[in-house]
Structures are given as structure tokens and as C-alpha cells.
N, C-alpha and C positions, 0 to 999 in steps of 0.2 A: 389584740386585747378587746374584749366584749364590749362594748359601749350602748347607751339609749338610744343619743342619735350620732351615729356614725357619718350620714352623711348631709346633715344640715348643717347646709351653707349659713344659715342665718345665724347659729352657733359659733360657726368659725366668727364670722364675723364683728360679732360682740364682743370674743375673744380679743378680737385683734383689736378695737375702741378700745379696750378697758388696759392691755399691752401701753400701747399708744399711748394713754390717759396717765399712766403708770409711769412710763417715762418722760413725759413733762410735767412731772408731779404739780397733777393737774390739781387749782384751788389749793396747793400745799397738803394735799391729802394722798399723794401715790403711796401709803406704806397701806394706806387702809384700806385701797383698791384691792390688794393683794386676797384679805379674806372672803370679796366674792366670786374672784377668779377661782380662790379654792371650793368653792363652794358649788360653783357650776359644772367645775371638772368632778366632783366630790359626783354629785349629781347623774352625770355623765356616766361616772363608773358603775352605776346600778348601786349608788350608797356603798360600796367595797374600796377601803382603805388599803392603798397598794404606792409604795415607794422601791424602788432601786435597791437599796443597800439602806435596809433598816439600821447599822450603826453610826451612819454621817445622819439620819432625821434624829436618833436618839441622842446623837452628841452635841444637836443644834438645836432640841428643846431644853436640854439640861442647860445649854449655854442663856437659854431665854428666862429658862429658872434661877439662874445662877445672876447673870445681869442686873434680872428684877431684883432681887435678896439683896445684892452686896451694893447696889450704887445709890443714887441720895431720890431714886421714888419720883421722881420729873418724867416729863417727856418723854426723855432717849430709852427711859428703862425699859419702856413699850416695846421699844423696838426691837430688844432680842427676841422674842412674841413671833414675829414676822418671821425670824432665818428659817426655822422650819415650815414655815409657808411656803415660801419662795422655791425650797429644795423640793416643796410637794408639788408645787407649779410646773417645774421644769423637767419633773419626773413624770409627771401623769399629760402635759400637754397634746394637746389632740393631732394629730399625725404625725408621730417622730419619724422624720425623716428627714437628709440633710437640706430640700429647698423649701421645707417650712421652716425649719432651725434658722436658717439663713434670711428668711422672714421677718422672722421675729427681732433679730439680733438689728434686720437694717430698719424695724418701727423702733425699737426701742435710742439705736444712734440718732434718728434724723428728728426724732422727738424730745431727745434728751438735748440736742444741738437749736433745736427751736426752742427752746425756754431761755435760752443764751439770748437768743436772737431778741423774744417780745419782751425777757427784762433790759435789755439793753434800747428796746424803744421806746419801753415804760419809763425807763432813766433820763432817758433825754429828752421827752417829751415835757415832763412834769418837772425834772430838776437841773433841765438847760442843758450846755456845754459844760456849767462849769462841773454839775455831777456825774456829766458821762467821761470827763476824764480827768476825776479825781483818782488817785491811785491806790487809796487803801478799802472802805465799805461800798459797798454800791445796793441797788435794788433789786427786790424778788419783785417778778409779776403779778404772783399771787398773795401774795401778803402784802405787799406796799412797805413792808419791813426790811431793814439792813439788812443786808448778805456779805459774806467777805467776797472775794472777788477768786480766792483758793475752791469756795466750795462751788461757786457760781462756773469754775471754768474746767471742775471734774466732768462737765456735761458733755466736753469735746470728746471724751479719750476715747467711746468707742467706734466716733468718725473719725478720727485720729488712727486708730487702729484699722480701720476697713478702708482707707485710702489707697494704700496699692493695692490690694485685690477689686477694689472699685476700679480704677484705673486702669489694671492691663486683664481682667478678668471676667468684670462685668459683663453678661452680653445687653442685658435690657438697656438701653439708650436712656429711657426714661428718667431710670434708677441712678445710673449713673450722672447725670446733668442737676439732678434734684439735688441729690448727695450733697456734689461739687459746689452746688448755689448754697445750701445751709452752710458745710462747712467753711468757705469762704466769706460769710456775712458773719457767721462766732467768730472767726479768728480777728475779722479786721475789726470787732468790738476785747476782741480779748489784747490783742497787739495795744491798744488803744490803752487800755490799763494795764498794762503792765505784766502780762502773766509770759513768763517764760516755757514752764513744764511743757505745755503742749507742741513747741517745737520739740523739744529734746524725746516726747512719746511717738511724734510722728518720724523723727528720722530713727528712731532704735525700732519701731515695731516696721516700718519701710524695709531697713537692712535687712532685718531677722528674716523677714518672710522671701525677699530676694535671696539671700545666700539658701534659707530652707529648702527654695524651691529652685535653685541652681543646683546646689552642690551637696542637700542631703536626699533629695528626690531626683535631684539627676533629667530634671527637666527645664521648663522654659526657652523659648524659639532663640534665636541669636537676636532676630529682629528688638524682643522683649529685653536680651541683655546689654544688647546698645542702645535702646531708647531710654533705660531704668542709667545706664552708666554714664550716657550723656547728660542725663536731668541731673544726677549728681555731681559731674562733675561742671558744668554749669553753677551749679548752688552753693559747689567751695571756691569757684575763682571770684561769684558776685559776693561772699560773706569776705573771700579773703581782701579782697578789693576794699570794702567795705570797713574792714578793721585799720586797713593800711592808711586809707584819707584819715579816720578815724584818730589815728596814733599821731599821724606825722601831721594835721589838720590841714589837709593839703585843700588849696580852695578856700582856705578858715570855714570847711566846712563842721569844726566841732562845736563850735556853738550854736547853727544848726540843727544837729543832731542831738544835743543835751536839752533842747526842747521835749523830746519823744519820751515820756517817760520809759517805753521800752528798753529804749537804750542806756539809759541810767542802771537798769537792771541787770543786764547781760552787761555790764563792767563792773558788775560786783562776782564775786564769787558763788556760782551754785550751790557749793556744799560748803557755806562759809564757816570760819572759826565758831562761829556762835551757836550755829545748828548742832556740829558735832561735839560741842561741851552741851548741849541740853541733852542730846543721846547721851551721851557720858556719864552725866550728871544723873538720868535716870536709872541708869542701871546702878550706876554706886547707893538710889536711894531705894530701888527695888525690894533688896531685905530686909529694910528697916519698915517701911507703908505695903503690910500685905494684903490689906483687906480695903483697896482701894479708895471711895471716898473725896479722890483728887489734889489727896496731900502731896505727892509729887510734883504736879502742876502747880500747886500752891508753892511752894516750897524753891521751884525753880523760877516759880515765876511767870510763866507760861507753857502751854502745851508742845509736847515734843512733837513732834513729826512723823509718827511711824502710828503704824494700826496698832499692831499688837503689845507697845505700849500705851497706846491711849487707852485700850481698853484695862489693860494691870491700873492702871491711874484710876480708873473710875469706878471698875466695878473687880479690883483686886486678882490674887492670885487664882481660884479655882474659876472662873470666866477666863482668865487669859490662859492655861493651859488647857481648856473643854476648846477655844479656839485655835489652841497653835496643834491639839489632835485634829482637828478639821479639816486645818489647813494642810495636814500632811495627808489626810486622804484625799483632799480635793486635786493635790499635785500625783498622787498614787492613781484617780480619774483620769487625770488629763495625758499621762504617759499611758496610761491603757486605750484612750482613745486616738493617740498620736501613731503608736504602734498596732493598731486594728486595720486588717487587711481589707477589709469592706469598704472603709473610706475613702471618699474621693480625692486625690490630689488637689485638686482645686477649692475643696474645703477646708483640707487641714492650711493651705494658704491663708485662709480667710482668719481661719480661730489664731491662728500662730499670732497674727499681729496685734486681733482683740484681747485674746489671753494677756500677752506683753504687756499691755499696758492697761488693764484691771489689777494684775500684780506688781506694775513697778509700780503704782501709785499708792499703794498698800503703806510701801517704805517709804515714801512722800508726804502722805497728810494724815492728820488725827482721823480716817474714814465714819470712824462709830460714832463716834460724837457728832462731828463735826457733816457729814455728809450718808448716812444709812440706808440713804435708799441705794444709792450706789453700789453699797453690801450687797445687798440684797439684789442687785440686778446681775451683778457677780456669780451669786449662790444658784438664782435661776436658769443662768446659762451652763452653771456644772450638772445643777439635773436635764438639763435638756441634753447632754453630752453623754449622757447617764444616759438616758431613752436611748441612743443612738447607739448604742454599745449593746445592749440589750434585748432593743427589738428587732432589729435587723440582723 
């Protein structure tokens, strides 16, 4: 692909600040980062408009028109604006190949994992002990404003997700130790209030990528399957251990333990009664609120849990089915790139366990409302997937 400057490092490099910048939605501004990223690459191209698959940009502008039209004109409406940014981002990126793809993916984790980290110092510095482990709002960085502590801890999922491939795949040392030191300082602030999810992302995208790469690619060393089956089975005899004191208070070690707000959370139920009557509930109100406006959330009381009902909630029926066509091209992407012979084993390792857990999160939290840049880093890595399909 023709480009201005092809091999100005100083271009890449800006690139990769402004990445970076992106994902630690730097000053609260990573959505508006995005239109000068596009602008550079725009630039770049010799001003020629060129995406992948001109009907996932078309279906993600209508989505952005549709957004705008149907929801209540604030903030978030902006942000459909962006999903066709983000798609041009990850389509026009400058070197598709899979160790810049791979680049990008570990500034966007270890940056999204550092905003965990300086609001959780912002937190404790300024609002003590007793706000760093209070268990429901907590602080952004950049704003000095409430955060829920759901949207503050989507930050993990795509170190969460690159964990075993960091671990038995990594070669850079660097990379790897770096990684391990962010993810390990989010979690012991996430642990701390209370978030569950990102254990349960980290052991489902761990498996997925371990069985992928045992038993559908028909690789990894023995060494790799006994190091990966011992750390796991270490992990269920210390949890089961752990529930056993827990149950039978052996030691009276539960009064102890009900100190830990964590703990009080993992002895409720994950997919409690309450959550699946507000799914329920929404779908029963579905046909009744079709032009969104947030009468369902209203109505229930509170927002449900799932992307592609928050958006029917907010900005109605034609926004949620421009995105659930998306969604089905974007999973129509990723089996074309899972099944692409050019790709490296060691790559599709890597995306297996990041995909996992951008998509199971999906079915998790209100995304659009409630966290869109996260969309939006989502969409940019299907067109980067999309380059790679493409130009190689």
C-alpha cells in the first residue's frame, strides 16, 4: 500500500503516543484522540479513503447516525461518531503485520492496565484508606470524578487476556516482567474492591488458549503442558483449600476472611437471581420501548448488563440491530482470520485469549454507555485483523 512516509520512524512513533494515550484515556479524552490518528493515517494515505470491507464502515456510520437520532443528545451520542474511526484506524494502520498488531495490542493492555493503577493512587492518596476500599464508586485519574469500580476494572481484560501468551510465549524479557508488574499492581487494587470478573476472564481466556493450542493446533512442548497443568492444578487445590476453611471455619478463620470485601463477593452468586430477572425483564419490555430513550432501565430500575441491550435501552431498535449486523461480521472476521493459513500459531495464541475476553465482557456490562472506549478498542483491533487478512 502506497504511503507518504513509508518509513518514518518518527510517524510510527507518534502513532504509538497517541495508541498509548488512547488507552489510558489520557485527561478523559481517549475517544477524541482517535480523529487525529485518523487524520495522520488519512494523510499518510496520499488523502485516499481506503477500508477493508466497506460494509462493516457503512454499518458503523449508520450505527453512529442512528445513535445520534434515537438517544437523549448527551455525551455518549458522540460516541457512535468514533466506531467508524476506530474501524478506519485498525484498517489503514501503518505496517500490518502480525509484530506490529502485536504492538499495538501490548501499548493499548499495559496502558489501559496503568490507568487502574494511577487512579487507584489518585484514590488513596487524596481519599485515604477508607476510599481505597470502599466497595461501590471509586476514582478516575483524570477527572477527579466518581467511577464505578465495573467500568474502572474493564481496563484489565486485555492483560487479562495476553497473560498466557505473555507467560509461555513471550520472548522479550522486558515485555514480559513489565506486563506481569502492571497486571499484578491492577489486580491487587482490583482484589481490594471487590471485582470478580477478571478472575473468571483470566482463567476462561488461560484455558481457551491452552486447549487451542494443545488440542486444536496440535502443538505446545510437554514441558509448556506440565508447567500450564501444574499452575492449575496448584490453583484448585489453593481455591479448594480455601473454600474448605472457609465453609467449616476451620482456625475461625471466617471472620477473618469476611473482612476482604472480595470475599463477600465470590459467596454471592455470579449470575445471581437478580441479574437474570433484569435480562428477563428486558426482553419482556423490548416490544413495548422501541425507540430507546432508557425506558427500560427506567422501568426496571436499573441497567441491565449486556451490550446489546444497553444499547436497544438507549438509543432503540434500529442502533441495536445496525449493531448486532456488525457484530455478526465482526465474528464472520475473526473465523476468517482464525482459519487463514498465513497466520502464525503463536499469534492466533495470543488473539484467542484477547478476543475471549472483549466478547465475554460484551454479555457482562452496559459497554456503550457505561465504558465506549473499550468499544471502540475492540472495533480497532478487528480492523487490524482485517489488515492482516488482506495484506499479507
Amino acid at each position: 500500500m502506497n504511503r507518504i512516509w513509508s518509513d518514518n520512524k518518527y510517524l510510527d512513533l507518534l502513532i504509538d503516543i497517541l495508541i498509548f494515550l488512547t488507552g489510558i484515556n489520557f485527561l478523559h479524552y481517549g475517544q477524541l484522540i482517535l480523529p487525529v490518528i485518523c487524520f495522520l493515517l488519512f494523510i499518510d494515505h496520499k488523502m485516499t479513503f481506503h477500508v477493508h470491507d466497506p460494509l462493516v464502515f457503512i454499518i458503523l456510520c449508520l450505527f453512529g447516525v442512528s445513535f445520534y437520532a434515537f438517544s437523549d443528545k448527551n455525551f455518549y451520542c458522540v460516541m457512535g461518531f468514533t466506531c467508524p474511526m476506530a474501524y478506519y484506524i485498525g484498517c489503514n494502520m501503518r505496517h500490518p503485520n502480525e509484530s506490529n498488531v502485536k504492538k499495538i495490542i501490548y501499548l493499548l493492555a499495559l496502558s489501559m492496565g496503568l490507568h487502574i493503577i494511577l487512579s487507584s493512587i489518585y484514590e488513596f492518596i487524596v481519599h485515604g484508606s477508607h476510599g481505597f476500599f470502599h466497595s461501590g464508586t471509586h476514582y478516575d485519574i483524570w477527572t477527579r470524578e466518581k467511577i464505578s469500580n465495573t467500568v474502572l476494572a474493564l481496563n484489565i481484560d486485555l492483560l487479562a487476556g495476553s497473560l498466557y501468551y505473555l507467560f509461555f510465549h513471550e520472548k522479550e524479557k522486558k515485555i514480559r516482567y513489565l506486563s506481569f508488574l502492571v497486571f499484578a499492581a491492577a489486580m491487587f487494587y482490583l482484589i481490594v474492591i471487590g471485582r470478580r470478573t477478571p478472575f473468571m476472564l483470566l482463567g476462561i481466556a488461560s484455558v481457551l488458549s491452552f486447549v487451542y493450542e494443545v488440542f486444536i493446533l496440535k502443538s505446545g512442548s510437554a514441558k509448556l503442558r506440565k508447567s500450564f497443568l501444574l499452575m492449575a492444578g496448584i490453583l484448585v487445590l489453593l481455591v479448594g483449600g480455601l473454600i474448605v476453611f472457609y465453609s467449616f471455619d476451620l482456625l475461625g478463620c471466617r471472620d477473618f476472611l469476611d473482612d476482604f470485601y472480595i470475599i463477600q463477593k465470590f459467596s454471592q452468586h455470579f449470575f445471581s437471581d437478580k441479574r437474570i430477572e433484569l435480562y428477563l425483564g428486558a426482553l419482556r419490555l423490548m416490544p413495548q420501548y422501541l425507540w430507546g430513550h432508557q425506558q427500560i432501565s427506567t422501568v426496571l430500575g436499573e441497567q441491565v448488563h449486556d451490550f446489546w441491550i444497553d444499547i436497544y435501552d438507549y438509543a432503540g431498535i434500529v442502533s441495536y440491530l445496525l449493531m448486532m449486523a456488525y457484530s455478526v461480521l465482526f465474528v464472520r472476521d475473526v473465523f476468517r482470520f482464525f482459519t487463514r493459513r498465513d497466520t502464525q500459531d503463536d499469534f492466533r495464541i495470543l488473539m484467542i485469549g484477547v478476543l475471549s475476553c472483549v466478547v465475554i465482557q460484551m454479555f457482562l456490562e452496559p459497554v456503550m454507555t457505561g465504558a465506549s472506549l473499550f468499544l471502540l478498542i475492540g472495533i480497532i483491533i478487528h480492523g487490524l485483523l482485517e489488515g492482516l487478512i488482506h495484506e499479507q
